[in-house]
C-alpha positions in Angstrom: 78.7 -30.0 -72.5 76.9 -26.7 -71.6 74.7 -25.1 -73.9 77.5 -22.2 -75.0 79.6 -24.8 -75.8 77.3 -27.1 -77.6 76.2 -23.7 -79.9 79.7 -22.8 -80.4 80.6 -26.6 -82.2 76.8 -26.7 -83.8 78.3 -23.2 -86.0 81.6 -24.8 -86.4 80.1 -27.1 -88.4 78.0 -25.0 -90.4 80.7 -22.6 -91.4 82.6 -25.8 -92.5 80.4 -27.3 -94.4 79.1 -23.9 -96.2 83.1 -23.5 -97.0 83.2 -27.3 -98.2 80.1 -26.6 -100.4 81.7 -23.1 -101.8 85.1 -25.3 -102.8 83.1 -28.0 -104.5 81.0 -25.6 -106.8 84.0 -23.4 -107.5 85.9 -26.5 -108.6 83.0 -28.0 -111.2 82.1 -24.5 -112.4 85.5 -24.3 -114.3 85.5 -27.9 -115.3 81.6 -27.9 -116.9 82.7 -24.2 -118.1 85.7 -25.8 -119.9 83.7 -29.1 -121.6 80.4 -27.1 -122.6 83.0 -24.2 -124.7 84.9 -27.6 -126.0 81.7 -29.8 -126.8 79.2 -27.2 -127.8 76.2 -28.5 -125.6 73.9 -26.7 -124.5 73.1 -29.0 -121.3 76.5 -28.7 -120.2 76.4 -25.2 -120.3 73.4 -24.8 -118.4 74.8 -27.3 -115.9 77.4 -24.4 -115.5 75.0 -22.2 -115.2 73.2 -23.6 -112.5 76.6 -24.5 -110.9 77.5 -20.8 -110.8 74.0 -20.4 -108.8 75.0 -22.5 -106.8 78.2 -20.8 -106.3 76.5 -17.5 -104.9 74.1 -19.8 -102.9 77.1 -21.4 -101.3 78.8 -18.1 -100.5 75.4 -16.7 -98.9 74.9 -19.8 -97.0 78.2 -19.4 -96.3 78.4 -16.0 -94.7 74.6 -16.3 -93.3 76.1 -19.0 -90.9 79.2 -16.6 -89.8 76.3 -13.9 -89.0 73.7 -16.1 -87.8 76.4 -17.5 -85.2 76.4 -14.2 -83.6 75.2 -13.8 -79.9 72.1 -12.0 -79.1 72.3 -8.3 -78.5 70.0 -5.5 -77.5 69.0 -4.9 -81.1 68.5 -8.9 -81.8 66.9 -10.3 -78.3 66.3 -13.7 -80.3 70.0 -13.9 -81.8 70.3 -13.4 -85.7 69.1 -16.2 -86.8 66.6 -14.7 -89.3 70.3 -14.2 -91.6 69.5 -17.8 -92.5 65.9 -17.2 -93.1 66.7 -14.6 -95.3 70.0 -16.4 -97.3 67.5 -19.5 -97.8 64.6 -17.6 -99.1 67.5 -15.6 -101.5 68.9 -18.8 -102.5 65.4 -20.5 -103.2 64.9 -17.1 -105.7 67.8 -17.9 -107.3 67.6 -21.1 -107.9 64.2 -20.3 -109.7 65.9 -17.8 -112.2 68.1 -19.8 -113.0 65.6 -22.8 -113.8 63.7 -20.4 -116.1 67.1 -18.7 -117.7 68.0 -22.7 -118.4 64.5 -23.2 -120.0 64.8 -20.3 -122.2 67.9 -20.9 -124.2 66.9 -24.8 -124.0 63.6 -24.2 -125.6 65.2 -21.5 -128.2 67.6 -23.8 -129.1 65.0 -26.5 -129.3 62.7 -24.1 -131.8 66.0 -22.9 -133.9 67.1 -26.5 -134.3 69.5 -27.1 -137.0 72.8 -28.5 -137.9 74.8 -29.2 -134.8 78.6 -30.8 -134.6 80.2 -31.7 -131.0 83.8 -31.3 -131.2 84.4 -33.6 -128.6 81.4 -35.5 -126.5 83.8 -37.7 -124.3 85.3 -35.0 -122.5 81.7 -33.8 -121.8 80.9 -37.3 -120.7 83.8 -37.5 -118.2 83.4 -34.2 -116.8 79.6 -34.6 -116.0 80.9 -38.3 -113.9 82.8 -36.5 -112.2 80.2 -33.2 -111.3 77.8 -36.4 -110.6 79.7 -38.2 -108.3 81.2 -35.0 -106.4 77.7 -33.1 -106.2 76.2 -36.6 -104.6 79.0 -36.5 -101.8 78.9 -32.6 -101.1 75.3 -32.9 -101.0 74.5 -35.8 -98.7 77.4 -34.1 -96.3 75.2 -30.7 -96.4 72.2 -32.6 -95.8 73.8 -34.6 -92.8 75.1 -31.2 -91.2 72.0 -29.2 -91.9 69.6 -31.4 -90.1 72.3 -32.2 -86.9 72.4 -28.2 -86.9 68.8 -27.5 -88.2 69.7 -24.8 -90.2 67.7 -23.8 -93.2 70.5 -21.9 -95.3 72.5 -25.3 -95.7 69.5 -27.2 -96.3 68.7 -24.9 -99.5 72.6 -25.1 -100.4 72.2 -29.2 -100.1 69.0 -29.0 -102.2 71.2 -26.7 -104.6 73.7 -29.9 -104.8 71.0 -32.5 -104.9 69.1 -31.2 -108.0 72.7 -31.0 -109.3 73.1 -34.4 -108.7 70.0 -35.5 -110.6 70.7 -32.9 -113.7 73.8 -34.0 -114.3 72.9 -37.5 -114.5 70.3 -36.4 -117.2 72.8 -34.3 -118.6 75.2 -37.6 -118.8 72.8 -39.6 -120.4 71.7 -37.2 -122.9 75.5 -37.0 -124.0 75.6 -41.0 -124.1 72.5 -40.7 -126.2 73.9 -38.0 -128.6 77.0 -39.8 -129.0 75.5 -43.0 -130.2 72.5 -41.9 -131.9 73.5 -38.5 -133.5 70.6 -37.1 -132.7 72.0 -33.8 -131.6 67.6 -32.5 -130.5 68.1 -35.1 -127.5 70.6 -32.1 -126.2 68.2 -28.9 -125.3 65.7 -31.7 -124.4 67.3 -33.1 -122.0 68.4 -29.4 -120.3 64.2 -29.0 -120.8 64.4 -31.5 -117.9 66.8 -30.3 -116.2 65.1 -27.1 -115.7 61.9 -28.3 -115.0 63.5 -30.1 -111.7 65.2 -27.1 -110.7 61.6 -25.1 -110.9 60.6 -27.6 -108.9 62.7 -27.5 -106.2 63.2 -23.6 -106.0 59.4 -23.2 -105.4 59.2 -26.1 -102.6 62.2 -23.7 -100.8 60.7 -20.4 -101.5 57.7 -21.6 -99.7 59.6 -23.3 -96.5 61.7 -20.5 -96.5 59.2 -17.7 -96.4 57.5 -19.3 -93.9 60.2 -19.1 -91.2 60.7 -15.0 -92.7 57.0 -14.4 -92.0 57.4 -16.1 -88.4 55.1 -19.2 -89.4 54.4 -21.6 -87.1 56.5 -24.8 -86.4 55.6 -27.9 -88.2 52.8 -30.2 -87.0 55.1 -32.7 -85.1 56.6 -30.0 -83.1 53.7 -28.7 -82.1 52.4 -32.5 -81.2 55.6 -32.8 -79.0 55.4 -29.4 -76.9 51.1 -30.3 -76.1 52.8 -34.3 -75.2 55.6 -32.4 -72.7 52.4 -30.5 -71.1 50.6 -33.2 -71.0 53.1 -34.6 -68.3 53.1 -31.8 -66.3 48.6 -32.1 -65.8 49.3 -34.3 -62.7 52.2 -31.5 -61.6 49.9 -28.5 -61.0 49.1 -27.6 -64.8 45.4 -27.2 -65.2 45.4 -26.2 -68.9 47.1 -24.3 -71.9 45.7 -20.9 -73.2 47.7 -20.5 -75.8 50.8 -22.1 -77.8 52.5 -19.5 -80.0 55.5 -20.8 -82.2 57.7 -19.4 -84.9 61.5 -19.8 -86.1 64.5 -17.7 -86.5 67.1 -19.7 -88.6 67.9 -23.2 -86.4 66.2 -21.4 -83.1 63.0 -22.4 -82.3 61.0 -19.6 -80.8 57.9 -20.8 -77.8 55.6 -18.8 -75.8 53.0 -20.6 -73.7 50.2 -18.7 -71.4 48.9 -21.8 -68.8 46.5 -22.0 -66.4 47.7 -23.0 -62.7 45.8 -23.4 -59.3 45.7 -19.4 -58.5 46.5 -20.8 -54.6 49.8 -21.7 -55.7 53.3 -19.9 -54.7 54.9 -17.8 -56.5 57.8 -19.6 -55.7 56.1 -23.5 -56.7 55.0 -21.7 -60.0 58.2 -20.8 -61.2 59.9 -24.0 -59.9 57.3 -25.6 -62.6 57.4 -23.3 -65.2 61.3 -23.7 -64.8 60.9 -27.5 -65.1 58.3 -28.0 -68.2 61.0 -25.2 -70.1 63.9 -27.2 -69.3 61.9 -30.2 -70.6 60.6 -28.7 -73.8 64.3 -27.4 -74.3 65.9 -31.1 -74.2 63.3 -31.9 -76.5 64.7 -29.1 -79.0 67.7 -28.8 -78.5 67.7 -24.8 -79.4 64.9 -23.3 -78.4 63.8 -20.0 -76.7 60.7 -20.6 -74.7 58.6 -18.5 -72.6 55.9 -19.2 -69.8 53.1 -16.7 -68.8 51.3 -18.2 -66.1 47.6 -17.5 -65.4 45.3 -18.3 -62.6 42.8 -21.3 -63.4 40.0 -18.9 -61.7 40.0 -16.3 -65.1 39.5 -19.7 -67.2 35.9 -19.9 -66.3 36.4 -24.0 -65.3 34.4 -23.0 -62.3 34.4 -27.2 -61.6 38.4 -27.4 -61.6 38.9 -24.2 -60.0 37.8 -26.0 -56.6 41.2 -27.7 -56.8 42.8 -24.5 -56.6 42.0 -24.6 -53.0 43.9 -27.5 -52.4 46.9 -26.3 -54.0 49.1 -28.3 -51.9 48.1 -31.7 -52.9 49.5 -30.9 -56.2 52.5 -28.5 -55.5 55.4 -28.9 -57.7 58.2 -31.7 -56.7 61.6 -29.3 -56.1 
């Protein structure tokens, strides 16, 4: 499978699951709507609320994907990748408001505690099994796709699912506990919780997705695995590594590398090995954009080395 085709079924995937994740939310947004009005807690409502983030996350993930699927053009020479920067840093916002929204009406109703009647806690009870065992599926689905497509704006939608998977477990259990205690406090205590989590988790995104908007660097073990590729390549003619600049735009990772080579080398023999350690480093990630500037080992000041240089041809390239 060429590399047009294997881009073309990587955003395939993402556009299905970012529609599978928008279905899903739409779905247990009525339902939690429909047993917080009937049931009077203030969990389940927040539950909805946090649903209905999740909602808008799903459709910006959603359309991030269409847009970041687009091919590069003369206004986007590294393809628009940065959409799903963006939608996962938005997303991560969100997800933080409504964590705080949740903890303010939890805590006021906490302070203004007083008499409190459910109309019906079974209903509540069933409805937050089902959000439970839905939210777990959706989200370990999202998760699966986002890391076989590394893309950041499904990872922040699956993280959206996940903390709904662990709320409305809490959520559940503060029902079971209302319904056999009658202690009605348990309720905005255990949306307390649930907001807390949520806080969490929206600050952990903002700061993962921030870095990719701000052109960070790649994580520590891709680094480790572009110097290990080079490393191979120090018995093919490479002499040493100026510099290593990284950065990523949504699931593209971005690589520029300025080496050192023997300066008697070919023109031709040098790009036949800068050609062979980018093909390498691009079957390593399987989207990447790398680029080689290749110096000669005389401006390095390795005086000792540089006597190689004229012996180029003991260490020419294999083509």
């Amino acid at each position: 499978m060429n590399e047009v085709d294997l881009t073309t079924k990587t955003n395939v995937k993402k556009k299905i699951a970012a529609l599978v994740s928008v279905i899903s939310n739409t779905s247990l947004i009525a339902l939690k709507i429909i047993a917080g009005l009937i049931s009077g807690s203030v969990s389940i409502i927040s539950e909805a609320l946090h649903s209905l983030a999740d909602l808008i996350a799903s459709f910006i993930a959603f359309f991030s994907v269409i847009k970041s699927s687009e091919p590069e053009d003369d206004d986007h020479p590294f393809g628009h990748g940065k959409y799903e920067d963006m939608a996962g840093f938005i997303e991560a916002i969100l997800i933080i408001l409504t964590a705080l929204y949740i903890l303010y009406i939890a805590i006021e109703k906490l302070v203004k505690a007083g008499p409190n009647h459910y109309f019906e806690t079974n209903l509540g009870i069933i409805i937050m099994l089902v959000s439970t065992f839905v939210n777990f599926c959706v989200s370990k689905y999202l998760f699966y796709t986002a890391k076989k497509t590394d893309s950041i704006a499904l990872l922040t939608d699956a993280e959206h699912l996940s903390m709904d998977v662990y709320s409305s477990f809490a959520i559940l259990l503060g029902l079971v506990a209302v319904k056999y205690t009658g202690l009605y406090i348990l309720d905005p205590i255990f949306a307390i919780i649930v907001g807390a989590i949520i806080l969490r988790t929206g600050l952990s995104l903002t700061k993962q997705a921030s870095n990719n908007l701000l052109d960070g660097a790649l994580p520590t073990k891709d680094k480790d695995s572009i110097r290990q590729i080079l490393d191979g390549f120090k018995n093919r003619g490479l002499m040493g590594v100026k510099s290593t600049k990284t950065s990523k735009s949504g699931s593209r990772r971005i690589i520029q590398l300025v080496i050192f080579l023997p300066c008697k080398m070919s023109l031709l023999d040098t790009h036949t090995l800068c050609d062979e350690i980018e093909h390498s480093i691009e079957e390593q990630f399987t989207n990447a954009s790398v680029i080689i500037h290749a110096e000669p080992n005389c401006i390095s000041g390795d005086r000792e080395n540089c006597r190689q240089c004229k012996t180029a041809e003991a260490i020419k390239p294999r083509i």
